[in-house]
Each structure stands twice: as structure tokens, then as C-alpha cells.
C-alpha positions in Angstrom: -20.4 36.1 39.0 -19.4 36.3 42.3 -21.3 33.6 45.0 -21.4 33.9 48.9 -20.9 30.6 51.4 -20.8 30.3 55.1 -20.3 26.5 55.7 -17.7 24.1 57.0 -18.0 21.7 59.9 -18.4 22.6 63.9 -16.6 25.2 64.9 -16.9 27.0 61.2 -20.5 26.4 60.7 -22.2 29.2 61.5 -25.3 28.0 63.1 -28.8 29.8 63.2 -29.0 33.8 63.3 -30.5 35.3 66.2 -30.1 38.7 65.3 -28.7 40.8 62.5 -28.4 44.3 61.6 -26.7 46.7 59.1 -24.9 49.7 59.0 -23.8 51.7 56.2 -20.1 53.5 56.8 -18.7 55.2 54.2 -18.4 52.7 51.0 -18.8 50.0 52.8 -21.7 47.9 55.2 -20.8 46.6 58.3 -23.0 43.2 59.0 -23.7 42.3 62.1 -25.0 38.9 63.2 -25.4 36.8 66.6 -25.4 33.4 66.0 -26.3 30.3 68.0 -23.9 27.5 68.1 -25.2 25.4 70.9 -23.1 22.7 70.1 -19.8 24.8 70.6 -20.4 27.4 72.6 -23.3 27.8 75.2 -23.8 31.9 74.3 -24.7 33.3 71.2 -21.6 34.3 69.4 -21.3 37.9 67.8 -19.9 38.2 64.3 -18.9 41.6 61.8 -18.6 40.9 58.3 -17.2 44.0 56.7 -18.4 44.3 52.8 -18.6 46.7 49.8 -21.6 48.1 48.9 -21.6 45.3 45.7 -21.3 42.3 48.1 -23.9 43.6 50.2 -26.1 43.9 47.3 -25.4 40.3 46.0 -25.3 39.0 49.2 -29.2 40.7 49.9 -30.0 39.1 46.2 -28.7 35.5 47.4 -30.9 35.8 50.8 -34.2 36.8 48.8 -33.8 34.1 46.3 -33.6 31.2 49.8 -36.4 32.8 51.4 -38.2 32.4 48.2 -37.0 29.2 47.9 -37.9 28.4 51.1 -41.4 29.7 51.3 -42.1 27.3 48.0 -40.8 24.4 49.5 -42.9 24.9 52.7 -45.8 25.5 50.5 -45.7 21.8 48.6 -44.3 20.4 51.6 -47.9 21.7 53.5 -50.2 19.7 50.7 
């Protein structure tokens, strides 16, 4: 089983995603991601998280299941 977190206090939080992309190089998948940390730093802030194929996969299969997730809790929350 292996499990993906991003968290920790100001600076290491990583805020709210602006934009993100993907690119496939080789055998592995290079993530990129600007981020919006108003609180630390007044421009968004660029990051590259540099994956295997497998992580990328898990990681896609961990953002699915919060969207779902999400989109159930806004759908009781809207009764």
C-alpha cells in the first residue's frame, strides 16, 4: 500500500493549485503544479514533483477518489 500527503504548516503547506500539468519522460512523469500561497509568498510558486509511472498512477487514483469524495459532500451539503 503506498499513500501520498502534501501537508505540514505555513511554509510546507502547499496551498491551492492554480495550474498543473504532466509530462511523460522516459519511465517517469514529471508533475508540474503552481501553487498559491498568499500567506507566504505574494506570487504563485512553481513546483516539479518527479514520479514513476506507479506513483503517478496511485497518486491519479488518490485524486479521483477526493473529487468523488468531494462532489458527495457538496451534494448533501446542497439539501
Amino acid at each position: 500500500m503506498m499513500g501520498i500527503k502534501f501537508e505540514g504548516e505555513p511554509p510546507f503547506d502547499l496551498g491551492l493549485a492554480q495550474t498543473a500539468s504532466a509530462q511523460v519522460l522516459e519511465s517517469t512523469v514529471v508533475l508540474r503544479v503552481t501553487l498559491s500561497v498568499p500567506n507566504v509568498r505574494p506570487k504563485p510558486v512553481p513546483v516539479r514533483v518527479t514520479m514513476t509511472a506507479d506513483v503517478a498512477n496511485t497518486l491519479l487514483d488518490h485524486l479521483a477518489t477526493a473529487v468523488r469524495t468531494a462532489e458527495l459532500h457538496k451534494r448533501r451539503k446542497g439539501r
